[in-house]
C-alpha positions as CSV (number, residue, x, y, z in Angstrom):
1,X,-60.3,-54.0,-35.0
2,X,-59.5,-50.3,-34.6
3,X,-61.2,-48.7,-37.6
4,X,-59.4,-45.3,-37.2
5,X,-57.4,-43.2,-35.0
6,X,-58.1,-39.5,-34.1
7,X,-55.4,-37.1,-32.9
8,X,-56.7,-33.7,-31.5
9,X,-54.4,-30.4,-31.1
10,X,-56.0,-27.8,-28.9
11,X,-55.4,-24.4,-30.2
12,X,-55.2,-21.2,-28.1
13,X,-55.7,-18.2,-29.7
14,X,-53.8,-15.4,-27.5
15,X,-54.0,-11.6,-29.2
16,X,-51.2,-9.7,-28.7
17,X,-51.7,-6.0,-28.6
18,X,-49.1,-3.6,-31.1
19,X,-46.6,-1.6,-29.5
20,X,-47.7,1.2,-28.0
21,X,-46.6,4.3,-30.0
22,X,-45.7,6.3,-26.7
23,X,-41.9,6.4,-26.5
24,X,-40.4,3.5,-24.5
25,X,-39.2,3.8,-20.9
26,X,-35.8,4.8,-19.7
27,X,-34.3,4.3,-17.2
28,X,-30.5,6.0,-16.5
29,X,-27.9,6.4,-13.9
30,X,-24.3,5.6,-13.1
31,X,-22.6,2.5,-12.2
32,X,-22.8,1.8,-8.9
33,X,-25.3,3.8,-8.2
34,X,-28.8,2.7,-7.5
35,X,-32.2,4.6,-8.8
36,X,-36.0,4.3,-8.4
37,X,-38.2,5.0,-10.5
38,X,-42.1,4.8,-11.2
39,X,-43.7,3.9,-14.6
40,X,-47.1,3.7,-15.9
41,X,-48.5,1.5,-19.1
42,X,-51.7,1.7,-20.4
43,X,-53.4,-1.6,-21.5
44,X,-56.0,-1.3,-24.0
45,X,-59.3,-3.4,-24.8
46,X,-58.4,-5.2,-21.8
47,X,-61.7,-7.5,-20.3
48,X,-62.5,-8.3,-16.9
49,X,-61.4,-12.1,-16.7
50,X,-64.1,-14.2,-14.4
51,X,-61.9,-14.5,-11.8
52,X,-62.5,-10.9,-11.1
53,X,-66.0,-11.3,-9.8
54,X,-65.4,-14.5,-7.1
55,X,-62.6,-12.1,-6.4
56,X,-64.7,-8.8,-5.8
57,X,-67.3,-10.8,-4.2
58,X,-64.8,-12.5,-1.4
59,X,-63.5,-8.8,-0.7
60,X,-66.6,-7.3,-0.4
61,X,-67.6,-10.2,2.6
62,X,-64.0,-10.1,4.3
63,X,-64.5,-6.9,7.6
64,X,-61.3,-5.0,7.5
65,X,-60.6,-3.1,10.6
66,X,-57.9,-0.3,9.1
67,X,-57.4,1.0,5.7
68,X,-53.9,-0.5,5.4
69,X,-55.7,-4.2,5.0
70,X,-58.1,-3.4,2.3
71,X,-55.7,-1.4,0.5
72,X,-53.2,-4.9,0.9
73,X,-56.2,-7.0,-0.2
74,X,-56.3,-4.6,-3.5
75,X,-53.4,-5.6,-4.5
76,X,-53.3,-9.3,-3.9
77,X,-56.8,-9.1,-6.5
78,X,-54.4,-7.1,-9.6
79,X,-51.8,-10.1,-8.9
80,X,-55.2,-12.3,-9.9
81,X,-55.9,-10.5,-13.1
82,X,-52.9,-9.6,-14.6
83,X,-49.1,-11.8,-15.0
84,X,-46.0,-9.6,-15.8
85,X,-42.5,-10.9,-16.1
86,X,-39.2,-9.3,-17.3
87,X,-38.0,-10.6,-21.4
88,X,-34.8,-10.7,-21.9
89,X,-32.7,-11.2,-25.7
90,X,-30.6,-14.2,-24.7
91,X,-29.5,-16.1,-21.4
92,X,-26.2,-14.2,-21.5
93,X,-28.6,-10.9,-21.2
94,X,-30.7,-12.5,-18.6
95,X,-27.7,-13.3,-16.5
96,X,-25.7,-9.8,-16.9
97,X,-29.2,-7.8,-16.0
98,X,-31.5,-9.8,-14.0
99,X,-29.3,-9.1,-10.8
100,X,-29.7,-5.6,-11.3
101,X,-33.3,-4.9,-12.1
102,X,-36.6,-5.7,-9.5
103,X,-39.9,-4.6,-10.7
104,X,-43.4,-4.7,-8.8
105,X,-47.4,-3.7,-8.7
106,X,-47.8,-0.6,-7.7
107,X,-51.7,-0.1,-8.2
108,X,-54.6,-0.2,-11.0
109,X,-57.0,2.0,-12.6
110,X,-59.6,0.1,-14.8
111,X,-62.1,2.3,-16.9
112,X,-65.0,-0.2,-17.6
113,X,-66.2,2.0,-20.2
114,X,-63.3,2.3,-22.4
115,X,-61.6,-1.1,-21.0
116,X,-58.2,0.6,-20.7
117,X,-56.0,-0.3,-17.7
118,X,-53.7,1.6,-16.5
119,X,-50.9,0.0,-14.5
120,X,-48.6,1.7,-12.6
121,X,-45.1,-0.6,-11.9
122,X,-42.0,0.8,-9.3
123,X,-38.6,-0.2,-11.6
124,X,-35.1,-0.4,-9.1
125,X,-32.0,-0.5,-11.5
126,X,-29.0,-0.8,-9.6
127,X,-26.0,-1.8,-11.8
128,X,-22.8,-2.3,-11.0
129,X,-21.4,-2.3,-14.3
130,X,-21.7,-0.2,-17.2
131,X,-24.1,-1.5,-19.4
132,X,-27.0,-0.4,-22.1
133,X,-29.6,-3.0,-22.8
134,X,-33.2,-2.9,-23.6
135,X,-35.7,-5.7,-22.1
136,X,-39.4,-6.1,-22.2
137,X,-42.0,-6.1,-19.7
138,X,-44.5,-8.2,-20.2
139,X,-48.3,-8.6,-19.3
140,X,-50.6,-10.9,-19.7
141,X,-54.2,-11.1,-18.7
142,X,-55.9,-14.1,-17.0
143,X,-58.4,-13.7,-20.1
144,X,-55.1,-14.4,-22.4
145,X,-54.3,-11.0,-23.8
146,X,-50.9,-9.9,-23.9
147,X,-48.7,-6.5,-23.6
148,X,-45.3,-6.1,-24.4
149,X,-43.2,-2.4,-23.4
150,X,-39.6,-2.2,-24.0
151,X,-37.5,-0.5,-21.1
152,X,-34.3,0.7,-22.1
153,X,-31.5,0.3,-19.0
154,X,-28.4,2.7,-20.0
155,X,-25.7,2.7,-17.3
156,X,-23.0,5.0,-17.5
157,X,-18.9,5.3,-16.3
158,X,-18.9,5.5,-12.2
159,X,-17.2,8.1,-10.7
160,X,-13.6,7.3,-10.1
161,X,-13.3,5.1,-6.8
162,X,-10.0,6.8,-5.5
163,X,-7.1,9.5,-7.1
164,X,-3.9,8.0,-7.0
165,X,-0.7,10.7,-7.0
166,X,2.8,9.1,-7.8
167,X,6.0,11.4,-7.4
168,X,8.6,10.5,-9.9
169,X,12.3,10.2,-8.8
170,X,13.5,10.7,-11.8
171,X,13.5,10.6,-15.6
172,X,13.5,6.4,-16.8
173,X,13.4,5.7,-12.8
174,X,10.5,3.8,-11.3
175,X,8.2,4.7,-8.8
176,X,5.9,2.8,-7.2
177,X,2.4,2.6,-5.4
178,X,1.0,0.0,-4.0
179,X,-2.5,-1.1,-2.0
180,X,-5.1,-3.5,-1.0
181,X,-8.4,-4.9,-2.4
182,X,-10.6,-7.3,-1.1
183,X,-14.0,-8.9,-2.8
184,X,-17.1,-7.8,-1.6
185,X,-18.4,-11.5,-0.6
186,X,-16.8,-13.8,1.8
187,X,-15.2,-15.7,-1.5
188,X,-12.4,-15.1,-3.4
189,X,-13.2,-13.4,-6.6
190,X,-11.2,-13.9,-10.2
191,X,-10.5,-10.4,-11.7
192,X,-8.4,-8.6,-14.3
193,X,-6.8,-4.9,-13.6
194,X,-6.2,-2.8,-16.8
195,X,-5.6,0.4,-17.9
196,X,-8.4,2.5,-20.2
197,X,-7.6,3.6,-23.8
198,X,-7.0,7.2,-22.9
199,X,-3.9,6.1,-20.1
200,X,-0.2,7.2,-20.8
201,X,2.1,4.3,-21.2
202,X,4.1,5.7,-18.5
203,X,1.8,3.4,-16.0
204,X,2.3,-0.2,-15.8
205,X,-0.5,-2.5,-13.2
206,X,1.0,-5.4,-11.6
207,X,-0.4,-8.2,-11.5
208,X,-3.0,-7.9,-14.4
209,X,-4.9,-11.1,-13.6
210,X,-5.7,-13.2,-9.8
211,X,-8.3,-13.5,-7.7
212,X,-9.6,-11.0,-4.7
213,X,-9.1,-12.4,-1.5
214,X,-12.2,-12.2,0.5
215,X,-14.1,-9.7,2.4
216,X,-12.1,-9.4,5.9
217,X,-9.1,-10.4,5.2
218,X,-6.0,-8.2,4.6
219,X,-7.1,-8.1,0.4
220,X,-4.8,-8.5,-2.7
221,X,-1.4,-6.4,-3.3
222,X,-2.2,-4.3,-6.4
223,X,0.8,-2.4,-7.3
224,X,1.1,0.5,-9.7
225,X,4.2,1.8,-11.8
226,X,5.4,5.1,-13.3
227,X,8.6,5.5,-15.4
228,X,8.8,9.1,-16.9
229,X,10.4,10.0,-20.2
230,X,10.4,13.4,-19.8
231,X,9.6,16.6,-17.6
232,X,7.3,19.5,-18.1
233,X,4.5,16.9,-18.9
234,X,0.8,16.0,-17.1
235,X,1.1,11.8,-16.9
236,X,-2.3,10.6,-16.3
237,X,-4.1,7.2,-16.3
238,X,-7.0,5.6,-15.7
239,X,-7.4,2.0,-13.9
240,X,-9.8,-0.3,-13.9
241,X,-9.9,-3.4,-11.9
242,X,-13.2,-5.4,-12.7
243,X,-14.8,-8.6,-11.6
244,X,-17.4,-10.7,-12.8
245,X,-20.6,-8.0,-11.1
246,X,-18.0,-5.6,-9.6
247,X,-16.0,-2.8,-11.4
248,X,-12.9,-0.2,-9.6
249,X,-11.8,2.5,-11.2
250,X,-9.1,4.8,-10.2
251,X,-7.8,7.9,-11.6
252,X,-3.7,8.1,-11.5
253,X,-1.3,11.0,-11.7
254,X,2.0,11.3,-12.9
255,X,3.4,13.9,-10.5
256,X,7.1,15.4,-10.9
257,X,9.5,16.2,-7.8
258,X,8.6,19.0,-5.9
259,X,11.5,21.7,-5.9
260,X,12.7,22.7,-2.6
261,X,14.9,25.9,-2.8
262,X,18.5,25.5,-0.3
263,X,17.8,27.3,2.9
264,X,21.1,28.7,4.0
265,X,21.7,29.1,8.1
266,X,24.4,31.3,9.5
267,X,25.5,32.6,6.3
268,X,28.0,35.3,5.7
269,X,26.7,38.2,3.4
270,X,29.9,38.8,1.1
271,X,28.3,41.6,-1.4
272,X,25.7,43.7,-1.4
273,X,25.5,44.5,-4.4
274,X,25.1,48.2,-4.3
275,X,26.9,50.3,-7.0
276,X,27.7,53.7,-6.7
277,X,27.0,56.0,-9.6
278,X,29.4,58.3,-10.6
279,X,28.6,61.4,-13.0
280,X,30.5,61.8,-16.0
281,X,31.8,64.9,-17.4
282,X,31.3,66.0,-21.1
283,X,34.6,67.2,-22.5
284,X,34.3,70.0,-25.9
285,X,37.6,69.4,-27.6
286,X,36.8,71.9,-30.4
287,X,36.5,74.4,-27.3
288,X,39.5,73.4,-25.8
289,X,41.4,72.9,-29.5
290,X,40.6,76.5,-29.9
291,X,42.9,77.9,-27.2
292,X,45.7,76.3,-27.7
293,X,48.1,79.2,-29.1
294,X,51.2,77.0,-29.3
295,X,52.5,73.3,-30.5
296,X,52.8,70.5,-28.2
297,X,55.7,69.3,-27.2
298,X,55.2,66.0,-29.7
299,X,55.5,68.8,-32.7
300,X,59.0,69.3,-34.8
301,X,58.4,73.0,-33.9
302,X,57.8,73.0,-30.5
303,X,56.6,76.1,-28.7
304,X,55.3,77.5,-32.1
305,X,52.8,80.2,-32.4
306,X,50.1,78.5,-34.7
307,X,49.2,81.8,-36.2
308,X,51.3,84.2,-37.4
309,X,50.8,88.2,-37.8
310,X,52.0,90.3,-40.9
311,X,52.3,93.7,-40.4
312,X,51.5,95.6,-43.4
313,X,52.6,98.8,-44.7
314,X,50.6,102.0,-45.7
């Protein structure tokens, strides 16, 4: 008869060190853009693990013939001591950055005294998307301690892929633009094409949704139109065609006709235009009242004296 039954839990007792109160890494560029950058983390009452002696002790016995191998054989030991991985929030995180982030070893520096670490790590963010997220780089000794350091990934707007100029042909007339665009893998590619918040509703993207034919062929027909309201006005848009880890964006303008002035040929010059100024004389009818000594003819007494002389006697 079984008198009693035992169950035993192992328990593991892993410390985790606090966050660091140094300001988190960050790491910024644009979309579509790729950048490289080195980072350093400082690990604190970190312990040699016994792995590092066997590991020392096989180093020491190995000749190397060039500083290149030992320097190699370094770095395979910190693989040995230390674990570090990438933490992400969710999956949905995980999928949307871990194509665009790598990180690596770079190299060690172990005070025995103090038993701080410092690692140094080589971070390559190359997004192709605009995106901000934060994820956490952990490490964890062979001994079981563990570091966690947030790295904050900000990705900006790219730079605008192409300028697009349309010419109207008239006000509530249509105008057209159209090109090609092909996936960047050798599979067709779902996307959706759609104009920013800060577009003029002039524009209009046809079609908004299909797929991208694949690299090397002749691409998808993406056709743009512009139907002004009214002239005298800057018509601009911005377009964005975006796939799944891909992202176009094209900056459109709304141009008006350019005016062409008539050029004439053979013409006949029928003016020229030239005026001749002639001076005008200033008449003085009191002057010329005052020597008239006889009515005009349009008087009742024509041909009188207008003053007449009394003689007068002494």
């Amino acid at each position: 008869e079984i008198s009693a039954i035992r169950w035993l839990y192992p328990i593991n007792g892993i410390p985790e060190a606090l966050p660091a109160k140094r300001p988190p890494a960050v790491i910024h560029c644009q979309a579509q853009q790729r950048i490289e950058k080195t980072i350093e983390i400082i690990l604190t009452g970190a312990v040699p693990g016994s792995t590092q002696t066997a590991i020392m002790e096989v180093e020491t016995a190995i000749s190397c013939t060039c500083e290149e191998e030992i320097q190699e054989t370094n770095r395979q030991s910190i693989g040995d001591e230390f674990f570090y991985e990438l933490l992400y929030e969710t999956e949905e995180v995980r999928a949307l950055m871990e194509p665009t982030v790598a990180i690596s070893f770079v190299k060690k520096e172990w005070d025995t005294q103090t038993g701080i670490v410092m690692l140094t790590f080589n971070v390559i963010f190359a997004p192709s998307t605009p995106v901000k997220q934060t994820v956490m780089l952990k490490v964890q000794s062979v001994t079981g301690g563990v570091w966690k350091f947030p790295l904050h990934l900000t990705a900006t707007e790219p730079l605008v892929d192409d300028i697009i100029n349309i010419e109207t042909t008239g006000l509530n007339k249509e105008s057209i633009v159209c090109f090609r665009l092909t996936s960047q893998t050798r599979n067709p590619i779902p996307f959706t094409a759609l104009f920013l918040p800060c577009s003029d509703p002039e524009f209009v993207v046809s079609p908004q949704t299909g797929e991208l034919l694949p690299l090397g062929t002749t691409g998808t027909l993406i056709t743009i139109g512009f139907i002004p309201r009214m002239y005298s006005k800057k018509y601009k848009a911005r377009l964005l065609i975006q796939t799944t880890d891909m992202q176009w964006i094209y900056e459109i303008n709304g141009l008006e006709p350019q005016y062409s002035p008539p050029h004439l040929q053979h013409g006949k010059v029928i003016t020229t235009g030239f005026r001749h100024s002639v001076p005008v004389r200033q008449r003085n009818f009191i002057r010329e009242n005052l020597k008239v000594i006889t009515t005009a003819v349009s008087s009742p007494l024509k041909g009188a004296p207008l003053a007449t002389l009394s003689k007068t006697s002494r």
